[in-house]
Every structure is written in structure tokens, then in C-alpha cells.
C-alpha positions in Angstrom: -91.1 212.0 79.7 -90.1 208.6 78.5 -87.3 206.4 80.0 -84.3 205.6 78.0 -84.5 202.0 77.7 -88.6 202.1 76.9 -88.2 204.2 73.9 -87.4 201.4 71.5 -90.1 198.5 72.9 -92.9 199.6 70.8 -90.9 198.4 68.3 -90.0 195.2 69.3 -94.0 194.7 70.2 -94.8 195.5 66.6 -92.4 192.9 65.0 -93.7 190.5 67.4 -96.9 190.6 66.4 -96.0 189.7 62.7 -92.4 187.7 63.6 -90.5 186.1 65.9 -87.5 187.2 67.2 -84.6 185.7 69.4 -83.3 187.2 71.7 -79.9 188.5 69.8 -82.8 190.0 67.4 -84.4 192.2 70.4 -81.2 193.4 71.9 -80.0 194.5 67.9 -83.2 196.4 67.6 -83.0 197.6 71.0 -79.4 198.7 70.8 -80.0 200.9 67.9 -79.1 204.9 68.2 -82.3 207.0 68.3 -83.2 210.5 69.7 -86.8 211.4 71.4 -88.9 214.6 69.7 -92.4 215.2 71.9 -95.0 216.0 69.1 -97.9 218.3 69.3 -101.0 217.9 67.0 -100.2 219.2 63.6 -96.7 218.8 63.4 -95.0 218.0 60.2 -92.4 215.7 60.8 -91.6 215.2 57.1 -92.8 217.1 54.0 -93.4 215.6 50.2 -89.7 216.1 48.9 -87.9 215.9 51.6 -84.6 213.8 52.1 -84.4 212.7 55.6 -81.3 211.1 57.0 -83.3 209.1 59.6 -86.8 207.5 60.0 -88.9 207.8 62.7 -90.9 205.2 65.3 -93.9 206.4 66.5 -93.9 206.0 70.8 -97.0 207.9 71.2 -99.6 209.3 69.5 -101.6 209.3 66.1 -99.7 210.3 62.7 -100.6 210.2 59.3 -99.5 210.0 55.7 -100.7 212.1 53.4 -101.0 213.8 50.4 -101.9 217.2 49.0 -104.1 217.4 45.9 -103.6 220.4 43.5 -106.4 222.4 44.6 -105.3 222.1 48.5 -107.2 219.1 49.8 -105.6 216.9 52.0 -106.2 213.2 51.5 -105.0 211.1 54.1 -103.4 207.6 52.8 -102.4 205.8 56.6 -102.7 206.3 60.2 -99.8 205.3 62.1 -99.5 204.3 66.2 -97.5 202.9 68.5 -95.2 200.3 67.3 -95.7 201.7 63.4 -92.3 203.3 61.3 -94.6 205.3 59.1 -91.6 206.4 57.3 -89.2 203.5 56.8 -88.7 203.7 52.4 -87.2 206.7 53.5 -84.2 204.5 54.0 -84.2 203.3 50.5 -85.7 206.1 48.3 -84.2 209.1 47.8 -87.4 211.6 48.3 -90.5 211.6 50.3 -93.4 211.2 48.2 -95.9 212.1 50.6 -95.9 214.0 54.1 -96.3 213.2 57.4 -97.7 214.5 60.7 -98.7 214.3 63.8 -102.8 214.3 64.7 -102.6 213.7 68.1 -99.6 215.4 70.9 -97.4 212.8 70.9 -93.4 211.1 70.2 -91.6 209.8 67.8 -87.8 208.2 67.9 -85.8 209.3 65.3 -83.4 206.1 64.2 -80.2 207.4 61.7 -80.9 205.3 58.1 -77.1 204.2 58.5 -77.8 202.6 61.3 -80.8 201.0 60.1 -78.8 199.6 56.8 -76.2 198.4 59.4 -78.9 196.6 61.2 -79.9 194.9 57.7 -76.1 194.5 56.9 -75.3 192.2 60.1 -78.9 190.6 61.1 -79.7 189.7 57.0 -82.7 187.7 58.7 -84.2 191.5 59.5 -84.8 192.0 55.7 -87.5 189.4 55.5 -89.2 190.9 58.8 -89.2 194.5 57.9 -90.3 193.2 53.9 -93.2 191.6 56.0 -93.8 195.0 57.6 -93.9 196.7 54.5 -96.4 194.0 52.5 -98.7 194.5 55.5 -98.9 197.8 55.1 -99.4 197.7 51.3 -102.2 195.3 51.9 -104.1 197.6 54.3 -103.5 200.4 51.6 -105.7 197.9 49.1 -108.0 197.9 51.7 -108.4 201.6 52.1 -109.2 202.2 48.1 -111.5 199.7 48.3 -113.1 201.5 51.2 -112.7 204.9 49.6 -113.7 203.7 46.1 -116.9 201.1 46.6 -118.3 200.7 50.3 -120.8 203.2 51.6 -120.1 206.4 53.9 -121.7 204.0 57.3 -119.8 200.7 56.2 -116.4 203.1 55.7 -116.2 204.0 59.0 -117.2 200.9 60.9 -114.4 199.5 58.8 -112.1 202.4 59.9 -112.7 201.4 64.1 -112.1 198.1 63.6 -109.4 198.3 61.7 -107.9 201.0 64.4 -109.2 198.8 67.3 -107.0 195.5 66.0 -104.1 197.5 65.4 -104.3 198.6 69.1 -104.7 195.3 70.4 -101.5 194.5 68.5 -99.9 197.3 69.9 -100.6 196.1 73.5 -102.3 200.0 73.4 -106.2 198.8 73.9 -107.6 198.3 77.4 -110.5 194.9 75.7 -112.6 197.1 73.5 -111.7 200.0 74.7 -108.6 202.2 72.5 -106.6 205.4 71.6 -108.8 207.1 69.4 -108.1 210.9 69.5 -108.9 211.7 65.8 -110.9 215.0 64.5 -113.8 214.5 62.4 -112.1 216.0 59.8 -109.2 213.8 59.6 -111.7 210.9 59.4 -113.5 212.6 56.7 -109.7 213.4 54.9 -109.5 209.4 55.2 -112.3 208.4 54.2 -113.2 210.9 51.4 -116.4 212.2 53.5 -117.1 215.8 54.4 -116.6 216.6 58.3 -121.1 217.1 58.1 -121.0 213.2 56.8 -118.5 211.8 59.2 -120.6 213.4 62.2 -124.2 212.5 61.2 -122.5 208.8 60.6 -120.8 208.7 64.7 -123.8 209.7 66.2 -126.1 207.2 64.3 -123.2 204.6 65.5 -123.5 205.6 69.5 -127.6 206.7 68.8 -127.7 202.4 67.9 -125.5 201.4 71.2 -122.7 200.5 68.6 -120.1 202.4 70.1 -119.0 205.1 72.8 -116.2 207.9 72.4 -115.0 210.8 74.0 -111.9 213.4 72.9 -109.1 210.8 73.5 -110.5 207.5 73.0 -113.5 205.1 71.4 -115.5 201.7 72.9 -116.7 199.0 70.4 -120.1 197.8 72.3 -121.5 195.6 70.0 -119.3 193.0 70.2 -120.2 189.2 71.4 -119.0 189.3 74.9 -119.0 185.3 75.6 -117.9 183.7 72.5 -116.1 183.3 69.6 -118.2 185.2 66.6 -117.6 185.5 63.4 -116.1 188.8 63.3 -115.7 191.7 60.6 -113.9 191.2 57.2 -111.5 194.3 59.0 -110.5 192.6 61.8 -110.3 189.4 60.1 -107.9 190.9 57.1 -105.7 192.6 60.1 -105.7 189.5 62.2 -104.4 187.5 59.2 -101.8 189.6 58.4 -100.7 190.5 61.9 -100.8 187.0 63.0 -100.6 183.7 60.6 -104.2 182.1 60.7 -104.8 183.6 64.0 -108.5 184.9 65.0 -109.5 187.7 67.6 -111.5 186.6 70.5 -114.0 188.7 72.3 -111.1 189.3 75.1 -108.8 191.3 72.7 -107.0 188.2 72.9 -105.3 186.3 70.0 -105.2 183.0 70.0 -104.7 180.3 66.6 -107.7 179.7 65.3 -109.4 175.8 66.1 -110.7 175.6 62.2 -109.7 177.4 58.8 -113.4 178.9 58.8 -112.4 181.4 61.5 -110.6 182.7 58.5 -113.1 182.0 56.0 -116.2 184.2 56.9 -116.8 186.5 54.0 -116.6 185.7 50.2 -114.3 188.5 49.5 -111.2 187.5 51.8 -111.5 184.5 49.7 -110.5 182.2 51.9 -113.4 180.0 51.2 -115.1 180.8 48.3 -117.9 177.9 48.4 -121.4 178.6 49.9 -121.5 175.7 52.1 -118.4 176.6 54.1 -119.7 180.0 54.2 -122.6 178.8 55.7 -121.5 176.6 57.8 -118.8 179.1 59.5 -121.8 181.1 60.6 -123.7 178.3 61.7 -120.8 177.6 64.1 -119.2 181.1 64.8 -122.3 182.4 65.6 -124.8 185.3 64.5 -123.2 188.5 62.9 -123.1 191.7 65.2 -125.0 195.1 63.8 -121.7 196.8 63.8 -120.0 193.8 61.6 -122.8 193.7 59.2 -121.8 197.3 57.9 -118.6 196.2 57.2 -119.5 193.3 55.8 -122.1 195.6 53.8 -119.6 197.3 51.6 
């Protein structure tokens, strides 16, 4: 299903997006053992305490990290693509504290830890890219309890596709607004702390106000300035900056650095730019807000 020499690329595309790499640094990550497992939906490939010998890259597909509260609900902590090594602690700490599984039909590399720790041993520079990896992904989990704990059901969600639609663009797996989007209702819901009822009534008011468009296997962002830079959503601002340094998301899908600081200054809370003139300005000159942006700015 996959061809030998593709498995390993999404990696390389992921680092990319948040280092750069020389070529010694590609063919090291490239050269690394690894064996191919197709996923279908609801397979576990780690359970909470476990203790794996190897980590796995996810090729294809959408997995999650969970957890399982005492009473038997699932609540969902990450969702993981193309590119993403949901498991990579698992290298440094003894047992898994959460699970993981697939969502979606999918694949998933599976790279030995000793190989990995080898990879640390002789490329030391690796350390400070995969510690990058790792403060990314603690910084979208701040995000997420913020979006669990204060913003509303509507503004959780529209939060939720944006930050799914950057992370695709990063992956080089969105087609300009369009992306992988193959979630249930109810995984949403175990994300976002909403019952499956909530999550549905909150979709169709999103396509019922020409905000989006989805089918079973993927969603389209429609309310999206189409010939301009805009000021775009706190989400895709707060993934943008930590995928790229100061880098803003153009109406393309294409990044590009940003021509002024207030690209990355629109919103109080990324405090980038606390004052109220800058504020104001930035929207002056980045244009008006989208409906879709003002519920993620609402929360």
C-alpha cells in the first residue's frame, strides 16, 4: 500500500514545518528502521500501562490520545495526523499514561526507541528539534483546557476546524481550505466535552450559516476572505506561531513571513500586543473579521 522509501516523509514534512534540516539531518531520519501496520477505525495501538519498545508515526489517518475516566467515559486529550509521533515520551518514560487509537482506517510506522536514542546519540542537534515538537504539542494541550474549561459549545468547535485545518496545511495534507476530516460526532463531542446531540445541532448551524461544508471523509472552511490577507482566528494564529516563527496563513493555505508584527498581534489573549491602539489598528489594516473567526475569537 505504501512505498518503501515514502513511509518516513511525513516525518521529515512535519519537522520542516517547525525546523530546518540539512540534508545529513533528512537522510538520518530517513534511514531510520521502521515497520508499516494498516490501521482500521478503532484500533488500539497502545493502552494506558503499556511499555512499548517502539513509537509510532502516523502515515495516514486520524488517531487520538486518550483517557478513560472511572466511570467509563472517554475523554479525548489530542488528535494526531500525518506527520504527528503521538507517542514519542514513550521513548523516555517507562509506562503509557494514556491510550491511543486509531479514529479513522489508516497507518502508522512503527520506529524501535533504540534506534531513536541512537538518532539522538549521533545527531545531538535532533534533541532541540524533537524538544520543539514536544513544547508545541504541550502548548496546543493549554489550548484545549482553555477550550474545554471557558469558551462556549459554538466557539469550541470553530476552534477545533481551524486548528485541524492548519495542521493539515502543515502537513502538505489540505487541498486550500479543503482537508482530512473523517471524525464521528462523538469523538468531537469526547474532545470537546459536548454530548454527540450538542456537537450535531452545533455542525449544522455552521453549514445552515454557509460557514462550512463536510461530508464522511472530509470538511471545507467557506468563510474565509478569498482575496486578502485578514486577520485570521486566535487558532490559526496560535498554530501558525508555533509551526512557523512569526509566520501568518494567507487565504491560499500558503505560509509566508508575515510584512508587520500585527499579523501576530490580533487578539488580546495571544498577547502579542496587549495595547488597544495596535489592536485596533491591526484590524484597520488586516481587514474585517470573518463570522466563522468571530466565534473563536468569542470564547
Amino acid at each position: 500500500m505504501y512505498r518503501t522509501g515514502d513511509a518516513l516523509a511525513p516525518l521529515v514534512t512535519r519537522l520542516r514545518a517547525i525546523a530546518s534540516l540539512t540534508d545529513a539531518d533528512m537522510a538520518a531520519l530517513l534511514s531510520l528502521p521502521y515497520s508499516i501496520r494498516v490501521a482500521h477505525a478503532g484500533w488500539e495501538v497502545a493502552r494506558e500501562g503499556d511499555t512499548p519498545t517502539q513509537c509510532c508515526l502516523v502515515i495516514d489517518g486520524t488517531f487520538c490520545r486518550f483517557k478513560m475516566a472511572a466511570h467509563g467515559a472517554r475523554q479525548i486529550v489530542s488528535y494526531h495526523i500525518r506527520g504527528d509521533v503521538p507517542d514519542l515520551q514513550s521513548c523516555f518514560l517507562d509506562n503509557m499514561d494514556h491510550s491511543l487509537v486509531a479514529l479513522t482506517p489508516g497507518a502508522v510506522a512503527f520506529i524501535p526507541h533504540q534506534a531513536v536514542r541512537q538518532l539522538l546519540l549521533d545527531h545531538p542537534l535532533f534533541v532541540a528539534k524533537l524538544l520543539r515538537e514536544s513544547f508545541i504539542d504541550s502548548s496546543i494541550s493549554r489550548e484545549w483546557l482553555c477550550n474545554v474549561g471557558r469558551r462556549e459549545a459554538e466557539a469550541r468547535i470553530a476552534h477545533l476546524l481551524c486548528e485541524m485545518y492548519t495542521r493539515h496545511r502543515a502537513a502538505g495534507s489540505a487541498n486550500q481550505l479543503t482537508f482530512p476530516f473523517g471524525l464521528t460526532q462523538s469523538a468531537i463531542g469526547d474532545s470537546q466535552g459536548l454530548s454527540t446531540v450538542h456537537v450535531n445541532r452545533i455542525l449544522q448551524k455552521l453549514k445552515k450559516d454557509g460557514l462550512i461544508r463536510a461530508d464522511r471523509t472530509s470538511m471545507t472552511i467557506l468563510d474565509w476572505p478569498p482575496s486578502r490577507k485578514s486577520a485570521i482566528s486566535t487558532a490559526v494564529i496560535f498554530i501558525c506561531a508555533k509551526l512557523r516563527d512569526r509566520a501568518a496563513l494567507l487565504p491560499s493555505g500558503r505560509f509566508a513571513e508575515a510584512d508587520t508584527p500585527l499579523q501576530l498581534r490580533v487578539g488580546k489573549r495571544l498577547r502579542y500586543g496587549e495595547d488597544a491602539d495596535s489592536v485596533a489598528r491591526a484590524e484597520r489594516e488586516l481587514g474585517p473579521r470573518s463570522q466563522l473567526m468571530r466565534l473563536v475569537r468569542s470564547g
